[in-house]
Structures are given as structure tokens and as C-alpha cells.
C-alpha positions in Angstrom: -5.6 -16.5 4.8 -7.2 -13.7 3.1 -6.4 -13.4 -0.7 -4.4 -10.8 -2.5 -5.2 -10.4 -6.0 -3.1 -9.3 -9.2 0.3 -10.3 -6.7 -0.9 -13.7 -5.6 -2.3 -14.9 -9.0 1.4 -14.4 -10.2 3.1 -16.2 -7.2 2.5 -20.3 -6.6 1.7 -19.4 -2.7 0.8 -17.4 -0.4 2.7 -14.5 0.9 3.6 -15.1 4.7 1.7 -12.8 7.3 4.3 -10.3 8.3 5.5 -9.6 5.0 6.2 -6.0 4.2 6.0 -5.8 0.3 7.4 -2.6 -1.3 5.5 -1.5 -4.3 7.4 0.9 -6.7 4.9 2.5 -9.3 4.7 5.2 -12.2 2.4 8.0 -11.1 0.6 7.2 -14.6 0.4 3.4 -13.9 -2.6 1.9 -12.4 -1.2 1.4 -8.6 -3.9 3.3 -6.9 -7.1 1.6 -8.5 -5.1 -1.4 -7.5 -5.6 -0.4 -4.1 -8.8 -0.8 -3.7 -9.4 -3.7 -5.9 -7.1 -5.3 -3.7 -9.0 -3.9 -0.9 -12.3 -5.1 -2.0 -10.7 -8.6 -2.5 -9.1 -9.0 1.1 -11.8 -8.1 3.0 -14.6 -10.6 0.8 -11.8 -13.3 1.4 -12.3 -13.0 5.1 -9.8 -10.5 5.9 -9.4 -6.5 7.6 -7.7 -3.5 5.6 -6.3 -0.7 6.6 -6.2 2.0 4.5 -3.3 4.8 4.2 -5.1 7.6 2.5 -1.8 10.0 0.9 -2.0 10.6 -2.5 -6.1 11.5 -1.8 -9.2 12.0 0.3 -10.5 8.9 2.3 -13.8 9.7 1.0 -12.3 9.9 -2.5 -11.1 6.4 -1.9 -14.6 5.1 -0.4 -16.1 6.9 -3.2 -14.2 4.3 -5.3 -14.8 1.4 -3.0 -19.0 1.8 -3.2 -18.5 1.6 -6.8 -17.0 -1.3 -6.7 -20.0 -2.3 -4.5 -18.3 -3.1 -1.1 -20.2 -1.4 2.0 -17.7 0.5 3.2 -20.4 2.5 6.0 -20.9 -0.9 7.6 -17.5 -2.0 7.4 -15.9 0.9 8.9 -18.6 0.2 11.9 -17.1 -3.1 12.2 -13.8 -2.0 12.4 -13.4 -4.5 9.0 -11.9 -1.3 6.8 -10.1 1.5 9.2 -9.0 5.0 7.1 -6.1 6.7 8.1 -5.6 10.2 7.0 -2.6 11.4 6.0 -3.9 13.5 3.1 -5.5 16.4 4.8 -2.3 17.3 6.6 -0.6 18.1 3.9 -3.0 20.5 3.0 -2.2 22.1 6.6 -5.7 21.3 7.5 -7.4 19.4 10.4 -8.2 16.0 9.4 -12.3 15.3 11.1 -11.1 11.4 10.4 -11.1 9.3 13.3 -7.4 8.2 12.9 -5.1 10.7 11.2 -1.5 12.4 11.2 -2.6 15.9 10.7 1.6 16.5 12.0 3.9 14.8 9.5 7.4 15.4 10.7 9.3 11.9 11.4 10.8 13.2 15.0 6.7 12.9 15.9 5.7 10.0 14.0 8.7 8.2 15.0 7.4 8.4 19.4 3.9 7.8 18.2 5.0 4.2 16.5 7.3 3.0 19.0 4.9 4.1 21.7 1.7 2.5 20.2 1.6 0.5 16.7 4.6 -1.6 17.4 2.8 -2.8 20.5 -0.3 -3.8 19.2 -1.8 -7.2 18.5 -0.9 -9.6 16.5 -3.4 -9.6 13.7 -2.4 -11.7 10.9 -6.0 -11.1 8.5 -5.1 -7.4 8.8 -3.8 -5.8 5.4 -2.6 -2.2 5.8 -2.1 -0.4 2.3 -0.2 2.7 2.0 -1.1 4.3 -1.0 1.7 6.9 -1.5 4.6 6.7 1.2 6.1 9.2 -0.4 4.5 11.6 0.8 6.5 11.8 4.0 9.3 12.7 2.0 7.9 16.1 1.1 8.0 16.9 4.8 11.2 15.4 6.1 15.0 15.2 4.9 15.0 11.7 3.0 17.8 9.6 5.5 15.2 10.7 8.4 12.2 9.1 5.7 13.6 6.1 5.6 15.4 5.0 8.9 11.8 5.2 10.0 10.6 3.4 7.7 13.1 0.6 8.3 13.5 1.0 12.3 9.6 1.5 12.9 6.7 0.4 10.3 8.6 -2.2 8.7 9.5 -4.2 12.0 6.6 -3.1 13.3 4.4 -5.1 10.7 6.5 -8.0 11.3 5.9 -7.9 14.7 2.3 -8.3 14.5 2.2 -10.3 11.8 0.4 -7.6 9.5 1.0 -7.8 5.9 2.1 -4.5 4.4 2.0 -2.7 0.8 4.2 0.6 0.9 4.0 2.7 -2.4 6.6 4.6 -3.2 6.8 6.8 -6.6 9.7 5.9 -8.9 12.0 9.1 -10.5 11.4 11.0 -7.4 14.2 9.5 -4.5 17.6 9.1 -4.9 18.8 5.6 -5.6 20.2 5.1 -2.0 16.5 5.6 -0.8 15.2 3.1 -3.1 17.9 0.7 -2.4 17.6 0.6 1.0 14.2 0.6 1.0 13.9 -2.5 -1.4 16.8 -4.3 1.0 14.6 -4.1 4.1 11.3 -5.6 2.2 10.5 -9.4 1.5 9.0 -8.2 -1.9 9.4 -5.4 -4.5 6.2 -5.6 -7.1 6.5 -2.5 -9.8 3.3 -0.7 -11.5 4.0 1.0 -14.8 2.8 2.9 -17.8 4.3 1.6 -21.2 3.7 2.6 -24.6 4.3 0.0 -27.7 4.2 1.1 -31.1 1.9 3.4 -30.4 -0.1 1.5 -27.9 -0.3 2.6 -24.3 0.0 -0.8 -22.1 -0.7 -0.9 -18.0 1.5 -3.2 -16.5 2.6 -5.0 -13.4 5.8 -7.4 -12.5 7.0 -8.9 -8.9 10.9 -8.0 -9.0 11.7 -9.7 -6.1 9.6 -11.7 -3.4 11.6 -14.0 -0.5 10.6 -17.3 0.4 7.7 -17.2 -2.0 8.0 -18.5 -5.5 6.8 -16.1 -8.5 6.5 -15.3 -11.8 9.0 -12.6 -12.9 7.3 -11.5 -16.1 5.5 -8.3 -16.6 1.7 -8.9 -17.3 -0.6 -6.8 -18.7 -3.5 -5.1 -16.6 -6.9 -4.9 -18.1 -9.3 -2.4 -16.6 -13.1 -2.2 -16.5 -15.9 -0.3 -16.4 -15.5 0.3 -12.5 -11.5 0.6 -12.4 -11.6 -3.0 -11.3 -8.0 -3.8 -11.9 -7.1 -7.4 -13.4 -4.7 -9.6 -14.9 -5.2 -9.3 -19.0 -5.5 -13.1 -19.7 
């Protein structure tokens, strides 16, 4: 299996295809360079990403993804690394992406998943990343938001065997939400901003993960010079 890096250097093995992992981060913390260092990492272990674009552009995130010198042109012609854009719809815009949602609204969504993705292969080298699943909250009344996360994509990853980071912003849902949402995932990994006498810190912890044993601990993320994102050793 493809490898996951920053969550599987802190557990002792590998995280079962089909595992829908929940990741709750601070809009400060370094969650979204995560995404595609963990992109980068996946797909040079052997594996395919999917990429939710929500919080940005797709070609903002390729922009990142050449800098960290993976071919995303070539990939994308392989079908290795597929974009999904979500973004340009909430600008109330037409998306020119090959696969997009430029329609939001779960009632839509909800026939498009049942209809489609929770038929597809199963595909267990396929990593889809969503960014910012938040963003579906802006455009739908939060029970709605999260029955389809928990009737459609979640199963629907299980299903086919894909494994499956969700994003969600913390201080933003109600704690029912956030509750509910951490009940129906096999892992809850948090991304935050801290600041020590002084000292701002970037850091990451796995809260919970079934079946899989882990270190609890926060760690420290170190940063270089291309956003790489790592463990501070």
C-alpha cells in the first residue's frame, strides 16, 4: 500500500483501505500544505489521489504541487491525480474543470452519489483528500451537511475500499456536527496553531484511530523552503 506521511509515521501500521479519517484543523495550522505533501507522497509510493479543491483553485493547488516537483500535467493524463472543483461554485461561477460541482446544495449532491460514486470500483491505491468539507455547510442547513456525509461519502469510501481525508474547520459547527461526524470515522487527526511563551508552534496529533495503533502525542511540524510539511525530529 501506498504510504501516508505525517499520520502513518505516528501510527505502528498501516491504516486499512476503506478508512475514512476525519481531519479537524485550525484555519492557521498547516492542514492544507499537508495536503499536498501528502499528495506528493501517495502517488511516489505507488498510489492515485484525488483531490477536493474547496478552500482554493485547483490550479492554486498544482501550482503547489510543481513546486514540490511532482508532474502534475502528466499525471492528470494518467488519470494518477484527478481535481475535483468545488471552489469555483462558490464563487457562482462555472467551473472549466473536468470534474466539478458548480451546484452545491445536498438534495443534488446527495442523487449524484448514490447514483454514481457509491457504485464505482473498488480501488484500494486511491486516496481522495478533501481539503475543506466545510464548505458545504455554507450552502446547506448543517443536519442536511452531515447525514450526507454519513449516509453517502463515508459508506461510499468504504465501499470501494478508498481511503478518505475529510477536513473540517474547528470553532465553526456546533458540537453535535463535530460529534457525529468524529462517531462515523475510523480516525480523528487534529492540525493546529499554538503559541508558547511567545513562540508560535505548528502542530499535529491523531485523537483517535480504530484498529490501528498510534501515538497520541502532539508533534511538532517543521516546514521548508517549499511548504514540504514534516515531522520536527
Amino acid at each position: 500500500m501506498p504510504h501516508i506521511p505525517l499520520i502513518e509515521d505516528l501510527t505502528k501500521e498501516p491504516i486499512p483501505a476503506g478508512s475514512n479519517i476525519l481531519v479537524e484543523y485550525d484555519p492557521t495550522s498547516q492542514w492544507y500544505n499537508a495536503c499536498t505533501t501528502i499528495t506528493v507522497n501517495w502517488i511516489r509510493t505507488g498510489g492515485r489521489v484525488g483531490y477536493a479543491a474547496c478552500a482554493q483553485s485547483p490550479d492554486s493547488v498544482r501550482g503547489q504541487l510543481k513546486r514540490l516537483e511532482l508532474d502534475s500535467d502528466t499525471l492528470e493524463k494518467e488519470e494518477t491525480l484527478i481535481f475535483s472543483d468545488w471552489y469555483t461554485g462558490t464563487l457562482g461561477q462555472k467551473s472549466k474543470e473536468e470534474y466539478h460541482h458548480d451546484a452545491l446544495k445536498i438534495s443534488e449532491l446527495s442523487i449524484k452519489f448514490s447514483q454514481s460514486f457509491m457504485k464505482g470500483p473498488v480501488e484500494p491505491d486511491f486516496l481522495i483528500i478533501s481539503e475543506d468539507e466545510s464548505t458545504l455547510a455554507r450552502f446547506n442547513e448543517e443536519k442536511a451537511w452531515v447525514e450526507f456525509e454519513l449516509t453517502r461519502k463515508l459508506p461510499a469510501m468504504r465501499l470501494r475500499k478508498i481511503v478518505f481525508l475529510m477536513g473540517v474547520m474547528t470553532g465553526i459547527h456546533s458540537e453535535w456536527a463535530y460529534r457525529r461526524l468524529e462517531g462515523g470515522c475510523d480516525g480523528v487527526i487534529d492540525f493546529k496553531f499554538d503559541e508558547l511563551g511567545g513562540k508560535g508552534r505548528d502542530l499535529i496529533r491523531i485523537r483517535m484511530m480504530r484498529n490501528v495503533h498510534f501515538d497520541r502525542e502532539w508533534h511538532q511540524l517543521k516546514v521548508g523552503e517549499k511548504f514540504e510539511v514534516t515531522l520536527e525530529k
